[in-house]
C-alpha positions, 0 to 999 in steps of 0.5 A, spaced: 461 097 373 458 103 368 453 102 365 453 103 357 448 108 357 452 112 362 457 112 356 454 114 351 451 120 355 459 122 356 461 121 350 455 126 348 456 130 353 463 132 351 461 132 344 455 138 345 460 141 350 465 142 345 459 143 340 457 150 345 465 152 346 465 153 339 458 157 338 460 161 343 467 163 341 465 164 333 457 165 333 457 170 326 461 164 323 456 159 325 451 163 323 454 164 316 455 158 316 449 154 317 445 160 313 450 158 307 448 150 308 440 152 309 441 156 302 445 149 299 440 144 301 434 149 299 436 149 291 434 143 289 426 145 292 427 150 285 425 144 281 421 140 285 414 139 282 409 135 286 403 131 284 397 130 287 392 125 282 388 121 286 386 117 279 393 116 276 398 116 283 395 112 287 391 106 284 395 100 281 396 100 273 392 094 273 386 096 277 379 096 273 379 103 275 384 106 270 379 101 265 373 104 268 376 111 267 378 110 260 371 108 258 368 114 261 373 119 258 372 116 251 365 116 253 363 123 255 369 125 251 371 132 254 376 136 254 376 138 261 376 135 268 369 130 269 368 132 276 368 125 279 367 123 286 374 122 289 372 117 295 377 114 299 375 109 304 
């Protein structure tokens, strides 16, 4: 009796064989190709935008914080950043 492992080791040993054969016979086609998918997968980077606001992205809406910020930026009244510490525990 084989063991069902066994046959799934033959089923992807057939599949890589014939994954090789063909970059084997066609490697400026496989480049081309893989260059072609790499620039396709790559256009939506063009509009990622990353966010990174201890104070805004990773407290909850309703955390006492956001209140506690709020009254501080009310009372210093800046236009800028506060310098706060930031501490994660």
């Amino acid at each position: 009796m084989q063991l069902r492992t066994a046959v799934v080791e033959k089923k992807l040993q057939t599949v890589f064989y014939a994954f090789g054969l063909l970059i084997g016979r066609r490697p400026w086609s496989v480049i081309a190709s893989v260059i072609v998918l790499v620039a396709l997968s790559s256009i939506g980077l063009l509009n990622f935008e990353q966010t990174n606001n201890a104070k805004t992205e990773f407290t909850p809406i309703s955390a006492p914080s956001r209140d506690e910020l709020a009254a501080v930026e009310k009372f210093l009244q800046q236009n800028g950043t506060l310098f706060l510490v930031n501490m994660m525990i």
